[in-house]
ZADOMAR-371237 format. One record per atom (N, C-alpha, C, O): atom name; residue number from 0; chain; x, y, z. Coordinates in steps of 0.2 Angstrom, whole numbers, plus 5000, padded with zeros to 4 digits. Layout:
<rs>
 name resi chain    X    Y    Z
   CA  NUM     A    X    Y    Z
...
</rs>
This chain:
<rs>
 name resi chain    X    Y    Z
    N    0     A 5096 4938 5011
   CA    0     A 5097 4944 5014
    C    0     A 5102 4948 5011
    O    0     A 5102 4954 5010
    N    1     A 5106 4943 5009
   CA    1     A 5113 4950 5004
    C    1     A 5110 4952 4999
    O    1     A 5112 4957 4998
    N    2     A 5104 4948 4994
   CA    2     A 5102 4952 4989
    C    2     A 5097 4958 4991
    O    2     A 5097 4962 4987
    N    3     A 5093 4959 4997
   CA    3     A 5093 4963 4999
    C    3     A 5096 4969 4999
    O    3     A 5096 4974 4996
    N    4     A 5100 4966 5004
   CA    4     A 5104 4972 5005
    C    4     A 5108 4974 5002
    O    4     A 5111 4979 5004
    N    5     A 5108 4972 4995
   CA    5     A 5112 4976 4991
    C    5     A 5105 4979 4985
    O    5     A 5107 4983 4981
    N    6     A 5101 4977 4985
   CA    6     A 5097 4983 4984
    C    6     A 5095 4988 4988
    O    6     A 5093 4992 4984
    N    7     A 5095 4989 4993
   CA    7     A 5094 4993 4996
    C    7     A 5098 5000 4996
    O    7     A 5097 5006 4997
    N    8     A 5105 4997 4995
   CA    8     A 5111 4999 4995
    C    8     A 5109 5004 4990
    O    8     A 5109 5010 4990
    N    9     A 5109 4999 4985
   CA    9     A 5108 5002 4975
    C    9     A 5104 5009 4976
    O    9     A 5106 5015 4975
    N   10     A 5097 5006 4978
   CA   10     A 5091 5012 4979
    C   10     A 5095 5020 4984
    O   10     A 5095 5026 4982
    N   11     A 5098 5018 4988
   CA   11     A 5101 5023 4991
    C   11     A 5106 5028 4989
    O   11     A 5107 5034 4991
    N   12     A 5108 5026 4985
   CA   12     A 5113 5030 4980
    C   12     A 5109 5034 4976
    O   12     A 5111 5039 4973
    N   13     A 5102 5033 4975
   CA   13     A 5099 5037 4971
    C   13     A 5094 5042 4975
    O   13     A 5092 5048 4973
    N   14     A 5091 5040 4982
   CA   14     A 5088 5042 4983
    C   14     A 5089 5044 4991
    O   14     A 5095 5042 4992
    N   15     A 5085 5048 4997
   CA   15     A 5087 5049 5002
    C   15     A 5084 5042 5008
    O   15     A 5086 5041 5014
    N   16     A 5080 5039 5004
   CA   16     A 5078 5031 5006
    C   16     A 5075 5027 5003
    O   16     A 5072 5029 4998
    N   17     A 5074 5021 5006
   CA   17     A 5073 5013 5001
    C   17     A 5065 5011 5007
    O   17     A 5065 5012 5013
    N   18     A 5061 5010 5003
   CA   18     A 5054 5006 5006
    C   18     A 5054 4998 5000
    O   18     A 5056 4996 4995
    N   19     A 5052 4996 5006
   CA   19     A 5054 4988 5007
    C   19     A 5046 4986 5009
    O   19     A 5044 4988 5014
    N   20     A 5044 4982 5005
   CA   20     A 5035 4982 5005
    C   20     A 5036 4975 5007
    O   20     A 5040 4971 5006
    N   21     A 5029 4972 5011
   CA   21     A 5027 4968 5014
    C   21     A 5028 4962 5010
    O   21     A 5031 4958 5013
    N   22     A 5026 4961 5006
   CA   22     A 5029 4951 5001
    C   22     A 5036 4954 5000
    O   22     A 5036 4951 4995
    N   23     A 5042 4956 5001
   CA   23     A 5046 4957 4999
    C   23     A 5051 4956 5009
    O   23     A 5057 4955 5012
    N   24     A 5046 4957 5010
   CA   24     A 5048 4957 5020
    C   24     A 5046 4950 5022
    O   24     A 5050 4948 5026
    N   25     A 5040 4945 5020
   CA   25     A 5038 4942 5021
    C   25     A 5045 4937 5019
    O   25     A 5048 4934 5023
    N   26     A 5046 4937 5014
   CA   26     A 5053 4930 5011
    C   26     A 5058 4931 5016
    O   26     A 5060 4927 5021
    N   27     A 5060 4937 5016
   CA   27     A 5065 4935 5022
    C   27     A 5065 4935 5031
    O   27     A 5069 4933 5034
    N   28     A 5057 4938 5033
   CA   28     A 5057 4938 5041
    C   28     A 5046 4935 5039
    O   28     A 5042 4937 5035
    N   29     A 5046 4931 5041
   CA   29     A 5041 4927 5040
    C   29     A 5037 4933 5047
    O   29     A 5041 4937 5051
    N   30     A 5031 4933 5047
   CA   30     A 5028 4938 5054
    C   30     A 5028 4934 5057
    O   30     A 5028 4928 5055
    N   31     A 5030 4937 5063
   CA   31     A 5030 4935 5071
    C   31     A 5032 4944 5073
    O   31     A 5032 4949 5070
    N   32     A 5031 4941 5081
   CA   32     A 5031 4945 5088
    C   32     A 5036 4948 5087
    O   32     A 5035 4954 5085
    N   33     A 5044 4946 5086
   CA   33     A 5052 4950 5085
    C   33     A 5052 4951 5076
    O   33     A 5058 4949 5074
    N   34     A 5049 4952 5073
   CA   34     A 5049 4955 5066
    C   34     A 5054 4961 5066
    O   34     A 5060 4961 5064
    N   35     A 5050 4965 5070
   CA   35     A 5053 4973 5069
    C   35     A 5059 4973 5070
    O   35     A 5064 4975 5066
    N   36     A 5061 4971 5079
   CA   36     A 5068 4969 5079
    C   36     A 5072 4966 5073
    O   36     A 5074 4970 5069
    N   37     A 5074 4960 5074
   CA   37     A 5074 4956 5068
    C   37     A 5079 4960 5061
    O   37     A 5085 4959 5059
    N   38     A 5072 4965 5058
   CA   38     A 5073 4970 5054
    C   38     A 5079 4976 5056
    O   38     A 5084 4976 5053
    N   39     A 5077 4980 5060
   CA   39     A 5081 4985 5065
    C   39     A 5089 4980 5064
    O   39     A 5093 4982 5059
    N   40     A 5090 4974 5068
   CA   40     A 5097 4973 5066
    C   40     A 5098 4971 5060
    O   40     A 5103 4974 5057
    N   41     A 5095 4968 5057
   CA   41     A 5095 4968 5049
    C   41     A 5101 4975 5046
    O   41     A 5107 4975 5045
    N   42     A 5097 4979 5045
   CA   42     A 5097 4986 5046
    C   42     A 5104 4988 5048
    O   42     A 5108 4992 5044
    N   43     A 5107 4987 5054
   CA   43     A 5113 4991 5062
    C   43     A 5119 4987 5055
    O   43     A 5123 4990 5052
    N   44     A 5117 4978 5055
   CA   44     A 5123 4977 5052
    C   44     A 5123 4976 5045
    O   44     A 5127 4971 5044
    N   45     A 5120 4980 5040
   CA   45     A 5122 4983 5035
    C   45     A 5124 4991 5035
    O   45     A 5126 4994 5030
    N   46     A 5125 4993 5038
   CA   46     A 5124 5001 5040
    C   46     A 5120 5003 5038
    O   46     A 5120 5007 5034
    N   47     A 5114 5002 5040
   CA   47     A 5107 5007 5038
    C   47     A 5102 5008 5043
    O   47     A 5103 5003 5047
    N   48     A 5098 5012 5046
   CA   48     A 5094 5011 5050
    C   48     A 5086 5012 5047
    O   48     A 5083 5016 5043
    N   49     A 5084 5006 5051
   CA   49     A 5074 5009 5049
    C   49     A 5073 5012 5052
    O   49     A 5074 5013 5058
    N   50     A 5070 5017 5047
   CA   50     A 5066 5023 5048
    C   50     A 5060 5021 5051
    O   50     A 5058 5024 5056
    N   51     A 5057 5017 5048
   CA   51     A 5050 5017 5051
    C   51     A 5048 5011 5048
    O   51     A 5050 5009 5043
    N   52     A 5044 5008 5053
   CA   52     A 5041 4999 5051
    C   52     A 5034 5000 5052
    O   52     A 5031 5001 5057
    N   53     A 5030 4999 5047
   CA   53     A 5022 4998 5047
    C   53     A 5021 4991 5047
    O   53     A 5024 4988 5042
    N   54     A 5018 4986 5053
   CA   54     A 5015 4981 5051
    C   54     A 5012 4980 5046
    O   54     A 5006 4982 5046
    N   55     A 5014 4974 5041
   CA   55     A 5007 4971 5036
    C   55     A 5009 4977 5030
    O   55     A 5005 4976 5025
    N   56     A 5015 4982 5031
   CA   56     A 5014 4986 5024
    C   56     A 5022 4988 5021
    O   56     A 5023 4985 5016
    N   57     A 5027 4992 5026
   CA   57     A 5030 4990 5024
    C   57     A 5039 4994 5027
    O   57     A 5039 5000 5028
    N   58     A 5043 4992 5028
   CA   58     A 5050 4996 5030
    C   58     A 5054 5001 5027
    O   58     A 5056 5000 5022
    N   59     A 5055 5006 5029
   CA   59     A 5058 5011 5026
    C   59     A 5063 5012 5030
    O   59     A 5062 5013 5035
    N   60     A 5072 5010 5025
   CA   60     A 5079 5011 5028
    C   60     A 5082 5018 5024
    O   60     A 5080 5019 5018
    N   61     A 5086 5021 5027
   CA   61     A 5091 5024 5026
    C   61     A 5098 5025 5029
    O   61     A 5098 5023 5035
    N   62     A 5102 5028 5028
   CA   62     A 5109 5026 5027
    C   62     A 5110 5029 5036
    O   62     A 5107 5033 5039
    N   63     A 5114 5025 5038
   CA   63     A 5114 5026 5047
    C   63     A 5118 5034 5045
    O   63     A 5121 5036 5040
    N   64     A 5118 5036 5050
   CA   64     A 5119 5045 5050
    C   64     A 5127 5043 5054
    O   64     A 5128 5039 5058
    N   65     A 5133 5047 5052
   CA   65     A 5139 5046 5052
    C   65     A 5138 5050 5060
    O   65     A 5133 5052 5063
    N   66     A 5145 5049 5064
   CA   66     A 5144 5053 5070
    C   66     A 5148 5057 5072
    O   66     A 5147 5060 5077
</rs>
């Protein structure tokens, strides 16, 4: 999950968001029922939030919005 998460990190510096495709989702949250969950904290405690989860395809995070 830290190498994850630190690419996703990497990708963000360049872009306004990171997509995270389905075999690359699959090594780290095997499918099940609380995937998306799962992901979502994944996500809270990197500082990042999903944007959007398509099952079966794939996650798009970007950077949690300051407040």
């Amino acid at each position: 999950m830290k190498i994850l998460a630190s690419r996703i990190a990497k990708e963000l510096k360049r872009a306004k968001h990171c997509a995270v495709y389905e075999p690359e989702l699959t090594r780290v949250w095997p499918d099940g029922e609380t995937r998306e969950a799962q992901i979502a904290s994944f996500a809270k405690k990197h500082g990042l939030r999903l944007r959007h989860y398509s099952h079966g395809f794939c996650a798009i995070f970007d950077k949690e919005p300051s407040r």
